[in-house]
C-alpha positions as CSV (number, residue, x, y, z in Angstrom):
1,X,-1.3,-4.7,-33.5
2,X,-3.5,-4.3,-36.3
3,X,-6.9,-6.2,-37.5
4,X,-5.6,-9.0,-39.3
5,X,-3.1,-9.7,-36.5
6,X,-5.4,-9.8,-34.0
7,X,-7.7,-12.0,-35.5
8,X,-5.3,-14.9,-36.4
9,X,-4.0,-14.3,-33.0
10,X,-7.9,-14.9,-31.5
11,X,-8.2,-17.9,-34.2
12,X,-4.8,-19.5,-32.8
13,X,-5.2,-18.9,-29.2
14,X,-8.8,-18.3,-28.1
15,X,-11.9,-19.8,-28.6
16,X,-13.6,-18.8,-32.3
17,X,-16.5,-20.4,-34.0
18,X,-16.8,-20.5,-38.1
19,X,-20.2,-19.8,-39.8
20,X,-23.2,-17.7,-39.9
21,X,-25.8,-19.8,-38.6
22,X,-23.0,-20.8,-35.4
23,X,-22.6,-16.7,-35.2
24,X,-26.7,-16.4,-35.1
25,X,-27.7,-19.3,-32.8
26,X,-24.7,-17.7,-30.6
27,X,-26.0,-14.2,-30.5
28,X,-29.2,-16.1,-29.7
29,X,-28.1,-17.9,-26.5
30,X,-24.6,-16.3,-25.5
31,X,-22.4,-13.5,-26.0
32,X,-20.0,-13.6,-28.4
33,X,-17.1,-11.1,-27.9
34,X,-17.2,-9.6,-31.2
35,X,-18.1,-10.6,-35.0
36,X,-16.3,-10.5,-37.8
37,X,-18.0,-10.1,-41.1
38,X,-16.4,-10.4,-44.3
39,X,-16.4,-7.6,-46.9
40,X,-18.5,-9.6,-49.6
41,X,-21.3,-11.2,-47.3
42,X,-24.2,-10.9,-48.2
43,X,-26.3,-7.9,-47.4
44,X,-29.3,-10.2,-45.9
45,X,-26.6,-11.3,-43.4
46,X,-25.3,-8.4,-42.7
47,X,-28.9,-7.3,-41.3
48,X,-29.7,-10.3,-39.7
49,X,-26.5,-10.5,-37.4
50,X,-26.3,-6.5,-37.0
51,X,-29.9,-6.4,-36.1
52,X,-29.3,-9.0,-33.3
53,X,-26.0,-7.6,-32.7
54,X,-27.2,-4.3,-31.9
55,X,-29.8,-6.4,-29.1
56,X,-27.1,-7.8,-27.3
57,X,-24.9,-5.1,-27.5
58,X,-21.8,-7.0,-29.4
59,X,-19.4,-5.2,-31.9
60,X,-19.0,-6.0,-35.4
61,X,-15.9,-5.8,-37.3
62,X,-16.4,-5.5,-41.0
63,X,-13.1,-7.5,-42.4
64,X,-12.1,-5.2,-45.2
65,X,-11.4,-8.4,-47.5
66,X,-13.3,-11.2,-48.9
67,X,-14.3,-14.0,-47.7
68,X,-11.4,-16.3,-49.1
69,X,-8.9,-13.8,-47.6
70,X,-10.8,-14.4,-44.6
71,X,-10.3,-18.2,-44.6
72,X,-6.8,-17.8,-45.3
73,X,-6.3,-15.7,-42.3
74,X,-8.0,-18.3,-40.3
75,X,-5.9,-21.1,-41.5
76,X,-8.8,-22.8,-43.3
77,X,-8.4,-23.9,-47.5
78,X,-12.3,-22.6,-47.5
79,X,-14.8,-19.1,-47.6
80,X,-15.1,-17.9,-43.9
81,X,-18.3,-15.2,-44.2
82,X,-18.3,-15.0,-40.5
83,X,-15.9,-15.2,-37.7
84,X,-17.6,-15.2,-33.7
85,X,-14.7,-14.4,-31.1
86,X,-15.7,-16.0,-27.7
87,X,-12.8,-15.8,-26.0
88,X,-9.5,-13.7,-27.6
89,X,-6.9,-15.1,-26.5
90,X,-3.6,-13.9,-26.7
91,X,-4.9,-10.5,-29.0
92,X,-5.7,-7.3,-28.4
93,X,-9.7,-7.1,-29.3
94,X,-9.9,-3.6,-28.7
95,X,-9.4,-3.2,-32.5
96,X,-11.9,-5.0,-33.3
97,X,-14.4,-3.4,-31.1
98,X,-13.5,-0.2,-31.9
99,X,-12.9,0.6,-27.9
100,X,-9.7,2.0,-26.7
């Protein structure tokens, strides 16, 4: 299974939340699997979620595309910056997370 698999299968059939400000408040007050960041996002974001990241100990994947690319994969007609995975479903995270 690659990356891009893996996330739509997380998007159709576990529990994901859209946004950067969702992704902060929930590396805040939960723990989010793992976090997806689109290739283009902005370098003040990337520090912001990697630095809080890093605190709670939750991988980041760095989606290799943009941010409409990223959308699309998701399903939505719209930019998708960030992508939190709470719960993956039916894929095979370990991908993502870099574990084996």
């Amino acid at each position: 299974m690659d990356a891009e698999t893996a996330i739509r299968l997380s998007v159709k059939s576990g529990r994901t939340v859209l946004g950067t400000r969702r992704a902060l408040h929930l590396l805040r007050v939960g723990s989010p699997r793992v976090i997806i960041l689109a290739g283009n996002t902005q370098s003040e974001v990337v520090e912001r979620i990697s630095s809080l990241a890093s605190i709670n100990q939750v991988p980041i994947h760095h989606y290799r595309s943009n941010s409409w690319d990223l959308g699309q994969l998701c399903g939505r007609p719209h930019m998708v910056t960030t992508l939190t995975v709470l719960e993956p479903g039916d894929a095979d995270i370990s991908i993502l997370t870099g574990a084996d």
